[in-house]
C-alpha positions as CSV (number, residue, x, y, z in Angstrom):
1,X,0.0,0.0,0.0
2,X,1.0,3.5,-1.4
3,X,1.5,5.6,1.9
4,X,3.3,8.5,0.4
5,X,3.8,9.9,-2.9
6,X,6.0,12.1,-4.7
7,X,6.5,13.2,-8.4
8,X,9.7,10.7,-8.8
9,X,9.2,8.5,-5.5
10,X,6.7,7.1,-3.4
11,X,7.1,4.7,-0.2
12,X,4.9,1.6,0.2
13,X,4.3,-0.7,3.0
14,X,5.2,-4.2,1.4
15,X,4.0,-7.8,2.1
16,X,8.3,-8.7,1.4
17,X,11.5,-6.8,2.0
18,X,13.5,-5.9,-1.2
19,X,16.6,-5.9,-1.3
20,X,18.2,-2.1,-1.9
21,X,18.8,-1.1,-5.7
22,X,16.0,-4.0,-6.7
23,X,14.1,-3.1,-10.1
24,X,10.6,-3.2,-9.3
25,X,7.6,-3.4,-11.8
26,X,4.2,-2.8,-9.8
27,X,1.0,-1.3,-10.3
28,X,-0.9,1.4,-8.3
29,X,-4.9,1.3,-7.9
30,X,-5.7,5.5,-7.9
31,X,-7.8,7.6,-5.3
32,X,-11.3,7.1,-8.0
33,X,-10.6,3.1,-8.4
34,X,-8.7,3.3,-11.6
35,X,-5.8,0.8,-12.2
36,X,-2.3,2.5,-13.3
37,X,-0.2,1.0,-16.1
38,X,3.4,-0.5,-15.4
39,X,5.0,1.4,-13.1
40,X,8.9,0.9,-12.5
41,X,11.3,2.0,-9.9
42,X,14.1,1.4,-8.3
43,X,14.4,0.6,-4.2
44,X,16.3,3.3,-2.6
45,X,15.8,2.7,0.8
46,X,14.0,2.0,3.7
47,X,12.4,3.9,7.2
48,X,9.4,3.5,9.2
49,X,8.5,0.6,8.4
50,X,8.3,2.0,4.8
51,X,9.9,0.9,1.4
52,X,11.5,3.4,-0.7
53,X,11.2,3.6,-4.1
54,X,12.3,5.8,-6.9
55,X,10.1,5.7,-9.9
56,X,12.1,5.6,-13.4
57,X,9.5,4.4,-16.2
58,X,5.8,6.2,-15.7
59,X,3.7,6.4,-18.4
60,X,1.8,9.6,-19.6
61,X,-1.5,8.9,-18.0
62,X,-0.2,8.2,-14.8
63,X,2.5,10.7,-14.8
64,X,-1.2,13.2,-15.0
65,X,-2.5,11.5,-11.9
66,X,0.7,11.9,-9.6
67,X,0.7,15.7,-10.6
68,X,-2.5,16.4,-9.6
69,X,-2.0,14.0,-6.4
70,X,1.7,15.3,-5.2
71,X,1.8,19.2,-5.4
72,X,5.6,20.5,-6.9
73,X,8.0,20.7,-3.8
74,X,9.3,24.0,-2.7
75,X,12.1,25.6,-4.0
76,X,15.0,25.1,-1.7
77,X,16.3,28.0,0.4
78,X,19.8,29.2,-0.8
79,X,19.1,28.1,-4.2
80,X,19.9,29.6,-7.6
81,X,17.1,32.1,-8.9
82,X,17.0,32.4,-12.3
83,X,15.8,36.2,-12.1
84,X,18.0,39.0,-12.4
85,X,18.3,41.0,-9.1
86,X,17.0,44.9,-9.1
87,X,19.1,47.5,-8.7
């Protein structure tokens, strides 16, 4: 089960432990009941009782859903603005 989700991650609480850096194929049922496509990732990690997993193949439908789910992050502080500073 899908506890959190982000554009390029999301951590599950699995049934088995994978192993770190394991290729995973799974599927996701959305919010409104509708089945995802293929999803793949890559297992990153591991905390809380929670299985990390980066997300490298999404297709285009899906990819929609997870926008409208997991809102942009915020911009870091101390980052690099791309606007020119006034004078």
């Amino acid at each position: 089960m899908v506890r959190r989700l982000g554009r390029r991650r999301l951590e599950a609480a699995l049934d088995t432990e994978l192993a770190a850096l394991t290729n995973v194929r799974l599927r996701v049922t959305w919010p409104d009941g509708r089945p995802s496509s293929d999803v793949y990732g890559k297992v990153t990690g591991f905390g809380d009782g929670l299985t990390r997993i980066h997300l490298t193949s999404v297709g285009a439908a899906d990819e929609a859903i997870i926008a409208a789910l997991a809102p942009p992050a915020p911009a870091r502080a101390g980052g690099v603005s791309k606007r020119t500073e006034e004078r």
